[in-house]
C-alpha positions in Angstrom: -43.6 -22.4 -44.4 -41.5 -19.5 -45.0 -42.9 -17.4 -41.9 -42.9 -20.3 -39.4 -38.7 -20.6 -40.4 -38.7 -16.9 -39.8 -40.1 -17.4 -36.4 -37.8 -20.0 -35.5 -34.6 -18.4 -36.6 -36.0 -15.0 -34.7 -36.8 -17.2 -31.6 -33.0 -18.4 -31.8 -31.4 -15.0 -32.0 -34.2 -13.9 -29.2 -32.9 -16.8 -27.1 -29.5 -16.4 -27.9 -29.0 -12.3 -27.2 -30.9 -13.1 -24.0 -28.4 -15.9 -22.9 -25.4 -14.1 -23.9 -26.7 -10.5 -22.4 -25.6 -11.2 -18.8 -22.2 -11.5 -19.8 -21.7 -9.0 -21.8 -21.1 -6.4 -19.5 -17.7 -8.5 -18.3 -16.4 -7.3 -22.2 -17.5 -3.8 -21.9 -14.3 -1.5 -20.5 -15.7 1.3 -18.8 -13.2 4.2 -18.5 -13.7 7.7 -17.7 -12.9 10.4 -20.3 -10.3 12.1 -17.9 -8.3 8.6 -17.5 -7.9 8.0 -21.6 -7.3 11.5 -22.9 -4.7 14.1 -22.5 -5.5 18.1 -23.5 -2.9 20.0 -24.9 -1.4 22.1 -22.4 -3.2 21.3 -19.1 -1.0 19.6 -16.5 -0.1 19.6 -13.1 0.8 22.8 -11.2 4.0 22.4 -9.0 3.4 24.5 -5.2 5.4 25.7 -3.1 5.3 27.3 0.2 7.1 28.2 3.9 5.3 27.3 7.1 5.9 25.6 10.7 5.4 22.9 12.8 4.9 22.7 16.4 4.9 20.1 18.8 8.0 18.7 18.7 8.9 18.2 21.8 12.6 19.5 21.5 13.5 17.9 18.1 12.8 21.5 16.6 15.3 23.9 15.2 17.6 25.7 17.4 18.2 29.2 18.0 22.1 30.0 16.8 21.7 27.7 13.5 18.0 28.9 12.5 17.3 32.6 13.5 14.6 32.8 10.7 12.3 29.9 12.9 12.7 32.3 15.7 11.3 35.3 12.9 8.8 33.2 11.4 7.3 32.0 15.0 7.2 35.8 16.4 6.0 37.5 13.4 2.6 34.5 13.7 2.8 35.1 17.0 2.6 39.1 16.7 -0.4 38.7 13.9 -2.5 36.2 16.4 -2.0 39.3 19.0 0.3 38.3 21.4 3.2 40.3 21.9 6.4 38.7 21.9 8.6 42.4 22.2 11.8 41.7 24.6 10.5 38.2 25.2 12.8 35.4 25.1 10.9 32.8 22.4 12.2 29.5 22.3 12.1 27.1 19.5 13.0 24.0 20.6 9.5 22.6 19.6 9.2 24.4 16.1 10.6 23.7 12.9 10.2 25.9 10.1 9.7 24.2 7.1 9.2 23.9 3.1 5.8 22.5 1.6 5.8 21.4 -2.0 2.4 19.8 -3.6 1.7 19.0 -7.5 -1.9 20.1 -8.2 -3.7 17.8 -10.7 -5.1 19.8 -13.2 -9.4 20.0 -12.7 -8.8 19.7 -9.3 -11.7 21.6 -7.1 -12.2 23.6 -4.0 -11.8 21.0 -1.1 -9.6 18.5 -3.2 -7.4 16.7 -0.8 -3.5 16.1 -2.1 -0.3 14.6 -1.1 2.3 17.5 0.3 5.9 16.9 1.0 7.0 18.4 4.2 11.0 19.4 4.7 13.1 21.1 7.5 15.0 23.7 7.1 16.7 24.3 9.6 18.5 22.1 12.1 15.7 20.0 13.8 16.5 16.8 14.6 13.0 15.6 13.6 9.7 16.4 12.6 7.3 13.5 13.8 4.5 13.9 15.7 4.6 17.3 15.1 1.7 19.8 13.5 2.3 22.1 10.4 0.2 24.7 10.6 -1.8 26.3 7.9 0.4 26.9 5.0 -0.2 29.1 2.0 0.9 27.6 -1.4 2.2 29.3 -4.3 2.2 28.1 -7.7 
């Protein structure tokens, strides 16, 4: 008598885990590590660095307010080869420019991020333009 209640009560819990199972991974949470915990003293690196963009189509900086645009575009210019001695460079369609970035901490090789991209000169825009490669500093 005793083992035939047994079966039936272990039949009922069998059916009962097995009609419940599908649901319960609905109550589970499933969170990354990373996403709950904080380390002591790992955050975010704040970066910094100087570049230009080209393209502008004459929104860039001009020549008597931003001498340094002239500077920065020559001195690339002069380290890609091309000699710019005696030349008259204009900059209408360059901007020289400040690049900040916050770098998540763990980030890898090849991590894309958000960058902030500001004149400093007197351009009158920057859209549609191109900043080239810009070394960051942190």
């Amino acid at each position: 008598m005793k083992t035939q209640l047994m079966r039936r009560l272990c039949a009922a819990i069998f059916g009962t885990a097995m009609v419940l199972m599908p649901t319960m991974d609905a109550f589970a949470a499933s969170a990354r590590i990373k996403d709950i915990v904080d380390f002591e003293g790992i955050r975010e690196n704040q970066l910094v660095g100087y570049g230009l963009v080209v393209g502008l189509n004459g929104t860039g900086d001009s020549l008597n307010n931003s001498p340094f645009t002239k500077q920065s575009l020559q001195s690339m210019l002069e380290r890609l080869g091309v000699n710019t001695a005696g030349e008259n460079v204009r900059t209408a369609n360059v901007a020289a420019v400040m690049v900040t970035a916050n770098l998540p901490p763990f980030a890898t090789q090849g991590s894309r991020m958000d960058v902030s991209v500001a004149a400093l000169g007197d351009s009158d825009s920057l859209q549609g333009g191109t900043l080239l490669v810009t070394p960051l500093l942190g």
